[in-house]
C-alpha positions as CSV (number, residue, x, y, z in Angstrom):
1,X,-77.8,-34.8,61.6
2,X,-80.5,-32.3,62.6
3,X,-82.7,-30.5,60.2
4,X,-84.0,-27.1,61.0
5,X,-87.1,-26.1,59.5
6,X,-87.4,-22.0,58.7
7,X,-89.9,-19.9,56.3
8,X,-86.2,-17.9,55.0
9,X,-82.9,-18.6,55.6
10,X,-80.7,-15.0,55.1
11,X,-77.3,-15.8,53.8
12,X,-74.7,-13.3,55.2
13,X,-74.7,-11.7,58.6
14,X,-73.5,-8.3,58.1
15,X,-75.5,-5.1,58.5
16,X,-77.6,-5.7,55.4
17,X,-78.2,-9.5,56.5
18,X,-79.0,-8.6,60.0
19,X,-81.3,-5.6,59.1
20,X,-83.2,-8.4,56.9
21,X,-83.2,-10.6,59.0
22,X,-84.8,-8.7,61.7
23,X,-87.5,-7.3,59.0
24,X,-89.1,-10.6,58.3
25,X,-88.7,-12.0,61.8
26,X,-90.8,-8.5,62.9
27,X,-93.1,-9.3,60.3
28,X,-93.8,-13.4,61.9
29,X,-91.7,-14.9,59.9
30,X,-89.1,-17.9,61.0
31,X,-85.9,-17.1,59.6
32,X,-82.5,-18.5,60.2
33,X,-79.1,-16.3,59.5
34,X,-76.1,-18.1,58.2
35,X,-72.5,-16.8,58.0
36,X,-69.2,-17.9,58.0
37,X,-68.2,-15.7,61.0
38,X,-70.2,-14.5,63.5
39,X,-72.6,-11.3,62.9
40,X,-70.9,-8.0,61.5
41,X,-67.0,-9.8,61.2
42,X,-66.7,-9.0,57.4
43,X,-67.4,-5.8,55.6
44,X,-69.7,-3.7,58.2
45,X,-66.6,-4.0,61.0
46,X,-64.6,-1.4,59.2
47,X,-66.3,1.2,57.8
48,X,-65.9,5.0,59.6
49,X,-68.9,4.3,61.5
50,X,-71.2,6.9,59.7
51,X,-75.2,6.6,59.1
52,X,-75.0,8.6,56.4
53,X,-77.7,10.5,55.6
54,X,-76.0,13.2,53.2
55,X,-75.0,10.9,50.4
56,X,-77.4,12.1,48.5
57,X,-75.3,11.4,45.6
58,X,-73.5,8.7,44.7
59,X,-69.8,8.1,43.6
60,X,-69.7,8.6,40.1
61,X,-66.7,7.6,38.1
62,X,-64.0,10.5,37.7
63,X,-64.7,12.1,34.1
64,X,-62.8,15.5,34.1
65,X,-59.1,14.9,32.0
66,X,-57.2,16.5,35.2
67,X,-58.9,13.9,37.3
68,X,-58.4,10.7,35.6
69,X,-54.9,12.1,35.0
70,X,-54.4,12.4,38.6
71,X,-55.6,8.5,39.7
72,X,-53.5,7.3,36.1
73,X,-50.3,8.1,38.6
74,X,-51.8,6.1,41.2
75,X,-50.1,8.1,43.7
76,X,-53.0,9.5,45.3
77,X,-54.2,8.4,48.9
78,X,-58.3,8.2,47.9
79,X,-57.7,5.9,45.0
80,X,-54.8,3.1,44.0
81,X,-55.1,0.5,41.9
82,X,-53.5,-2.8,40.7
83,X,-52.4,-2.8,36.8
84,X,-52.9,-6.9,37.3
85,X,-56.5,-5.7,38.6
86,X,-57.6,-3.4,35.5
87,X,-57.9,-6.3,32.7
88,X,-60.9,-7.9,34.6
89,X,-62.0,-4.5,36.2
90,X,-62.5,-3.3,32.5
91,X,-66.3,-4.1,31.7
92,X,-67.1,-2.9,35.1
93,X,-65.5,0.2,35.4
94,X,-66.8,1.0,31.3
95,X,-69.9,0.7,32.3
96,X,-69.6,2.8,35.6
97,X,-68.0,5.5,33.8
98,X,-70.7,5.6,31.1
99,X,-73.5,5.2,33.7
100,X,-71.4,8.6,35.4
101,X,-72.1,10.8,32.1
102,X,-74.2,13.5,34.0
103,X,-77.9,13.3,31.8
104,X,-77.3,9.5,33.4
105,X,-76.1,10.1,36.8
106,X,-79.2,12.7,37.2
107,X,-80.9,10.1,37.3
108,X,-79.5,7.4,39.2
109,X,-79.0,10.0,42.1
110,X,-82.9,10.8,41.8
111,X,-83.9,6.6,42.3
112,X,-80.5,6.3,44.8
113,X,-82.0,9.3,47.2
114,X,-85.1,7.1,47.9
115,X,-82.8,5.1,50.1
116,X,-80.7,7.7,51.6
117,X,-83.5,9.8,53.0
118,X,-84.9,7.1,55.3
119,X,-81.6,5.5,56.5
120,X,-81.5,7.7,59.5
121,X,-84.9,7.3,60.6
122,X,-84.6,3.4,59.6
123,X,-81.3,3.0,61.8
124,X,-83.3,5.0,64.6
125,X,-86.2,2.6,64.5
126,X,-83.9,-0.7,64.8
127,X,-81.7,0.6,67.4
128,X,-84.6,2.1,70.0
129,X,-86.0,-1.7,69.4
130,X,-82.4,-3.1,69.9
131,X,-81.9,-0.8,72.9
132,X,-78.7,0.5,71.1
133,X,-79.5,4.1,70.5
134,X,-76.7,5.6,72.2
135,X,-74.8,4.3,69.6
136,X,-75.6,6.5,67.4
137,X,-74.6,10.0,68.3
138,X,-76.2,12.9,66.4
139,X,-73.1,14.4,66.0
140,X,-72.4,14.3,61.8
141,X,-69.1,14.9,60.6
142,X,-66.1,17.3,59.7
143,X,-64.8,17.8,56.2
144,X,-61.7,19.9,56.2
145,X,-59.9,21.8,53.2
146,X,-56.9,22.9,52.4
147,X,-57.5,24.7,48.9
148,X,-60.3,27.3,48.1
149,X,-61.2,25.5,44.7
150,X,-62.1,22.4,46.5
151,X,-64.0,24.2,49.6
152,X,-65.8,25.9,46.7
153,X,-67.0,22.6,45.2
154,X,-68.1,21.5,47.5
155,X,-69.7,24.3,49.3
156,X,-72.3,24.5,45.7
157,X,-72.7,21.1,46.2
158,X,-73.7,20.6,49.7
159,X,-76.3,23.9,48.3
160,X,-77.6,21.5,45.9
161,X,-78.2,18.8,48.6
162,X,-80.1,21.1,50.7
163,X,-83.3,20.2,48.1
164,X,-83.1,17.1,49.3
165,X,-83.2,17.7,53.0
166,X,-79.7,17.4,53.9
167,X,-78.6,20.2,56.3
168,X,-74.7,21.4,56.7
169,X,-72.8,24.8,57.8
170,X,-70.2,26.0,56.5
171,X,-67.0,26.4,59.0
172,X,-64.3,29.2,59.5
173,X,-61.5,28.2,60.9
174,X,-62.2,29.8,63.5
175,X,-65.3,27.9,64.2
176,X,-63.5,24.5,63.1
177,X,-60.7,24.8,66.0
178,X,-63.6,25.7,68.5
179,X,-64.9,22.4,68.0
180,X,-61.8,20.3,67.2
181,X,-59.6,22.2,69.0
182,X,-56.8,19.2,68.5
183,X,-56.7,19.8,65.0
184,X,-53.7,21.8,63.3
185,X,-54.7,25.1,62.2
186,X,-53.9,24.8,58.5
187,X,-57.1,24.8,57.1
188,X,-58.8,27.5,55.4
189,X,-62.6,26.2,56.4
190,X,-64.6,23.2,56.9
191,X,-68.2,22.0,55.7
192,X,-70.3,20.3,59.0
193,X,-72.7,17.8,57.5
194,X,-74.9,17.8,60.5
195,X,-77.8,14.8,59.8
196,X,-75.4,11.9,59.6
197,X,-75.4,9.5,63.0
198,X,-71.5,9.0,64.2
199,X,-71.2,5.6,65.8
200,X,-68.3,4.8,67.9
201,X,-68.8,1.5,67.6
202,X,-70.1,0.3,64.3
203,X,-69.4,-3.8,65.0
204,X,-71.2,-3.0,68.7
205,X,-74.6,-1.7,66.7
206,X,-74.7,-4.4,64.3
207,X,-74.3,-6.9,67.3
208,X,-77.2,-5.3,68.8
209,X,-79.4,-5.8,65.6
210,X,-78.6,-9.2,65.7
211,X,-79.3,-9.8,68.9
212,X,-82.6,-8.4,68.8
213,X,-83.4,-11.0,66.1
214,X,-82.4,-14.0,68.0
215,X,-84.7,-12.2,70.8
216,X,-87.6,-12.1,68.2
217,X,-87.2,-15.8,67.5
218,X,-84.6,-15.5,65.4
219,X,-82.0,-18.0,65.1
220,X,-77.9,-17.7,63.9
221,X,-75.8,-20.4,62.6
222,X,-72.3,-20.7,61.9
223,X,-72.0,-22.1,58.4
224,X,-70.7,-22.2,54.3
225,X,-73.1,-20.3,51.7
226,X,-72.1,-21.9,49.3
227,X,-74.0,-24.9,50.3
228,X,-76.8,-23.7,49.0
229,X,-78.9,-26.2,47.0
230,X,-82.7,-26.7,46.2
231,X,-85.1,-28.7,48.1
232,X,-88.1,-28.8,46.3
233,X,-89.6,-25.5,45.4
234,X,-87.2,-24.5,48.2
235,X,-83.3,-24.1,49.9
236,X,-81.3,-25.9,51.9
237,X,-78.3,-24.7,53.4
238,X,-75.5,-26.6,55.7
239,X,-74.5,-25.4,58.9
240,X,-70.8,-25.9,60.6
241,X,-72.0,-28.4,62.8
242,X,-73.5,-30.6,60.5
243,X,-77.0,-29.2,60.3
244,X,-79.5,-28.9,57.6
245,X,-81.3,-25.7,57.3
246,X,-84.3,-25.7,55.2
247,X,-86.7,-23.1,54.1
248,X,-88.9,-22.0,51.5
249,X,-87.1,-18.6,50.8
250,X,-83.7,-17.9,50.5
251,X,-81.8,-14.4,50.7
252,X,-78.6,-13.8,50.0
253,X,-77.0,-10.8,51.3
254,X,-73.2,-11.9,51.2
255,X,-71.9,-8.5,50.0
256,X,-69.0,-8.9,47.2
257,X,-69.2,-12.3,47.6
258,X,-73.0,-12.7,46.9
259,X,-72.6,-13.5,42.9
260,X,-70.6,-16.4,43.9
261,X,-73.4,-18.0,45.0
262,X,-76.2,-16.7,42.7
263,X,-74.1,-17.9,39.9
264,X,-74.9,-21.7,40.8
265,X,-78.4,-20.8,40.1
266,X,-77.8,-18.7,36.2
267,X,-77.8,-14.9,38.4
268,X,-74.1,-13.9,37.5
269,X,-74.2,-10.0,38.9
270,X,-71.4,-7.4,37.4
271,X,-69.8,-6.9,41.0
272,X,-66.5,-5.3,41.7
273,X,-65.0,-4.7,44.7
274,X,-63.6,-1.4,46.2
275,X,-61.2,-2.0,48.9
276,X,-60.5,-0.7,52.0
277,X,-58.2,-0.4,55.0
278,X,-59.1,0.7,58.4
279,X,-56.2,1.5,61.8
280,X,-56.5,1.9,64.8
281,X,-54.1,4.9,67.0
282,X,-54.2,6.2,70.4
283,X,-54.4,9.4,70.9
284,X,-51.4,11.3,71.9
285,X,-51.8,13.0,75.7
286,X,-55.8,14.2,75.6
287,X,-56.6,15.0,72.5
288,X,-59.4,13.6,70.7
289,X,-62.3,14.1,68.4
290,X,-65.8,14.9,69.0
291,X,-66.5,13.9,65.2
292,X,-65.0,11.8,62.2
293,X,-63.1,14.3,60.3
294,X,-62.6,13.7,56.4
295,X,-59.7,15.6,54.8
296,X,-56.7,14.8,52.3
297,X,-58.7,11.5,50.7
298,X,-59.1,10.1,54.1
299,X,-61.5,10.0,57.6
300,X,-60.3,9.9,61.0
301,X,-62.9,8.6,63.1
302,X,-63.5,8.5,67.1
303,X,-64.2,5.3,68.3
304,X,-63.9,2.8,71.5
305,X,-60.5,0.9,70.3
306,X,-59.0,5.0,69.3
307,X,-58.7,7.3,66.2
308,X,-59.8,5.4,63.5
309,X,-57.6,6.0,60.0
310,X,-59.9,4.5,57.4
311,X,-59.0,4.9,53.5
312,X,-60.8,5.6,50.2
313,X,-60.9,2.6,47.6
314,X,-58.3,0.0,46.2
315,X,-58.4,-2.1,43.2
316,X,-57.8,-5.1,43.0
317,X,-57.8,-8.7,42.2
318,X,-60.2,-10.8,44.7
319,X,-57.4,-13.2,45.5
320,X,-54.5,-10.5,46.3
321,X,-52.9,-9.9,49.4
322,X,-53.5,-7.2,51.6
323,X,-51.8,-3.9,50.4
324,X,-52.7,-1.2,52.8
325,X,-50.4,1.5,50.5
326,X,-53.2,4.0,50.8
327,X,-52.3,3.8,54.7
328,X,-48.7,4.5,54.4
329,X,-49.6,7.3,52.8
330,X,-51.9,8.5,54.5
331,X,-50.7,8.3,58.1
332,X,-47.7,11.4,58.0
333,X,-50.9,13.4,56.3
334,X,-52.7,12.1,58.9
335,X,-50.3,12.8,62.0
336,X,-49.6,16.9,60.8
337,X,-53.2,17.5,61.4
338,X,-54.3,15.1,64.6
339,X,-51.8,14.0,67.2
340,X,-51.6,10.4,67.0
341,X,-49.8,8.3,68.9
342,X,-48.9,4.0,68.2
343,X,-51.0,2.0,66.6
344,X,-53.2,-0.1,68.0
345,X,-52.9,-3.2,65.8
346,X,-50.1,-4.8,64.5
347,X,-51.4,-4.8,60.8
348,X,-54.3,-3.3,59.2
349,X,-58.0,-4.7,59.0
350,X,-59.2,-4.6,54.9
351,X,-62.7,-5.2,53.7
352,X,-64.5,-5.4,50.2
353,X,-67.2,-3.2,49.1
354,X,-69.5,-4.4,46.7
355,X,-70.4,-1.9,43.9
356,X,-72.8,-2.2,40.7
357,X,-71.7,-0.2,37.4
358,X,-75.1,1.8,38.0
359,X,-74.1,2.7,41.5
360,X,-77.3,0.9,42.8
361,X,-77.8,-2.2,45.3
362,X,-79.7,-4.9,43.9
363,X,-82.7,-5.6,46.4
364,X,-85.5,-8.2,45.3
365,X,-85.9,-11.2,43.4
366,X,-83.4,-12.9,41.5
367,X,-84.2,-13.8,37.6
368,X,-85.9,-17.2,37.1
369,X,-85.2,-18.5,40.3
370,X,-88.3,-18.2,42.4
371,X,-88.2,-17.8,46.7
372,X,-84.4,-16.5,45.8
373,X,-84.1,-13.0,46.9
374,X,-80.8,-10.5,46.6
375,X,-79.9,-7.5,49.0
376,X,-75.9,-6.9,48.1
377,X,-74.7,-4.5,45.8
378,X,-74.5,-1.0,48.2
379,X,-71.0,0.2,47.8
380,X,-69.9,2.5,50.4
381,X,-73.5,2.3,52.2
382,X,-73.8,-1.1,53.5
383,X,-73.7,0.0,56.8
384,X,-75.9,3.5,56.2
385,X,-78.6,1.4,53.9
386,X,-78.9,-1.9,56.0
387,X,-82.3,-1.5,58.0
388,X,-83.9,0.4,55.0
389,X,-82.9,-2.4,53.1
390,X,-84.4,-4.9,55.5
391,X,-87.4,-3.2,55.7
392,X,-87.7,-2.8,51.7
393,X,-87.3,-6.5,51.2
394,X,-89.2,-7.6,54.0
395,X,-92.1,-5.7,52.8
396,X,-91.6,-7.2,49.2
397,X,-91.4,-10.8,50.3
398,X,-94.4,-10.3,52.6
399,X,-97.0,-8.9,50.6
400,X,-96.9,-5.2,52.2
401,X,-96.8,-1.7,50.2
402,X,-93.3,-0.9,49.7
403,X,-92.4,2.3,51.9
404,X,-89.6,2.8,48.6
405,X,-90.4,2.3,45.2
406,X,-88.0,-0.6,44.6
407,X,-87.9,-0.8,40.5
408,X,-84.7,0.6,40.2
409,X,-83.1,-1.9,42.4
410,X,-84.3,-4.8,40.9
411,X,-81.5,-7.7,39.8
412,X,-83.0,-8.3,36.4
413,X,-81.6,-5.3,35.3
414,X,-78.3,-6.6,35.2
């Protein structure tokens, strides 16, 4: 049995593991990145492939009476739920709908925007080092409407989120069939965010993160988190093959399944999961996109395998079976606006996102364990908040000024 000496050893190889990973090794560190599956396989595969630098503010729990009344039915295509799911969903979603009250929110938005307004130049760094940047295509995206009080809504909104440097035009739709002329003509106008990076490829860029780490230095192993155990004042972690991978610090960056390993070690985070489906469908003679598109609670997103139909968020238990309802409903919507042909696959792809009640990732050390380190916790902006993440906690664990104030992301909070 080999043992392999490391100064950190990142557990979880998605785009927040990677981004970290690459960070430290940047900064002369030795780090070694374990996973179960090879890089970006889990969560970061199926996302709608947006860097997105408009999400200025968070998700915040539904609070209106005509909006809770409307997910109660569960019949809606952005949010379903399992009634098995709700009894252990019911501290976390409490405290995410208290944490929504708007004096609150204000000011979770105010600490979340410190992340979102470096995640494009973040993502633009990594990928000119990674030789990647023509992944990311500074296209934005489309949001279509079909009712004026909506539009509306979200016309005031995208006003407010021009304070905090986030551009968008609004779209007649006129304008919108100009430039998606293979949409239908139902809609009565659009909003074009224009700062968010569309990437037709999301597994493809996280690939090329990681493989700028193992050109650093960096090294990859296929192997079990859980295996994590103390050495001294430091880790080690098993690999697949039988090896031993030691290092001073550990990281975990395992998404929704990062608190089962922290809770070995007395860290037990208030996680829950948001799922969500992702399919794949050609395109029916030449149409296609030039964009993602989000309308009717879902995205349809350009990429190299064909339109991708991604959905909003699904609760339920960890252990349940894939239920891609949100699809089925989604996919007559779907095919009345965009001509889509077969599917791709023969069944959906589902991944877990990992949300905090406070709507927050938890980045930094973890409570009374020292050389333990966290980066998990970012909801619906793994994939958006990975290299600013990396960065962040590579500058915490080396010594270096933060670029972010990172208080409010701190695990002891919890």
């Amino acid at each position: 049995m080999s043992t392999l000496q490391a100064d950190v050893v990142v557990l979880g190889a998605g785009m927040v593991g990677v981004s970290v990973a690459v960070h430290l090794q940047k900064r002369g560190m030795q780090v070694v990145m374990i996973d179960r599956r090879h890089p970006g396989e889990e969560t970061s595969y199926g996302n709608g492939g947006l860097v997105q630098r408009e999400a200025v503010f968070p998700h915040p729990f539904p609070r209106s009476v005509a909006e809770l009344r409307r997910i109660a039915r569960n019949r809606s295509v952005d949010a379903y739920y399992h009634l098995s799911a709700l009894p252990g969903l019911a501290r976390p979603l409490f405290a995410y709908w208290r944490n929504s009250e708007p004096r609150r929110y204000a000011e979770i938005a105010a600490q979340w925007i410190t992340l979102i307004a470096t995640c494009a130049g973040e993502h633009q760094t990594l990928a000119e080092e990674a030789g990647s940047t023509a992944l990311l295509r500074p296209v934005g995206f489309i949001r279509a409407y079909n009712d004026a009080a909506t539009l509306e809504a979200d016309l005031a909104k995208a006003e407010r989120a021009r304070d905090f440097g986030v551009n968008s035009v609004a779209l007649t739709p006129a304008k919108l069939a100009e430039m998606e002329p293979h949409l239908s003509n139902g809609f009565i106008g659009a909003l074009h965010w224009t700062d968010p990076y569309a990437v037709n490829d999301p597994h493809a860029l996280t690939l090329s993160y990681a493989a700028l780490f193992e050109r650093l230095g960096g090294q990859f192993a296929i192997g079990d988190a859980t295996t994590l155990r103390r050495n001294g004042a430091g880790w080690r972690v098993t690999a697949d093959d039988g090896s031993v991978v030691e290092a001073e610090d550990a990281i975990v960056a395992l998404g929704i399944w990062s608190g089962g390993v922290t809770r070995h070690f007395g860290y037990m985070p208030p996680l829950f999961g948001k799922r969500g489906y992702h399919l794949h469908f050609k395109p029916r003679g030449n149409a296609g996109l030039t964009r993602p598109v989000a309308s009717n609670g879902f995205l349809l997103a350009p990429m190299r395998q064909g339109i991708r139909l991604t959905t909003g968020a699904e609760f339920a238990r960890g252990a349940a079976q894939p239920s891609p309802v949100q699809l089925a409903r989604a996919e007559p919507i779907a095919r009345s606006i965009f001509p889509l042909g077969d599917a791709v696959e023969p069944a959906p792809w589902m991944g877990v996102r990992p949300c905090t009640p406070d709507m927050l990732p938890i980045i930094g050390r973890i409570p009374s364990q020292p050389h333990l380190w966290g980066a998990f916790g970012h909801a619906h902006q793994g994939f958006t908040l990975g290299p600013t993440t990396g960065r962040l906690l590579a500058e915490m664990m080396t010594g270096d000024a933060p670029f972010v104030d990172p208080s409010p992301f701190r695990a002891d909070r919890f």
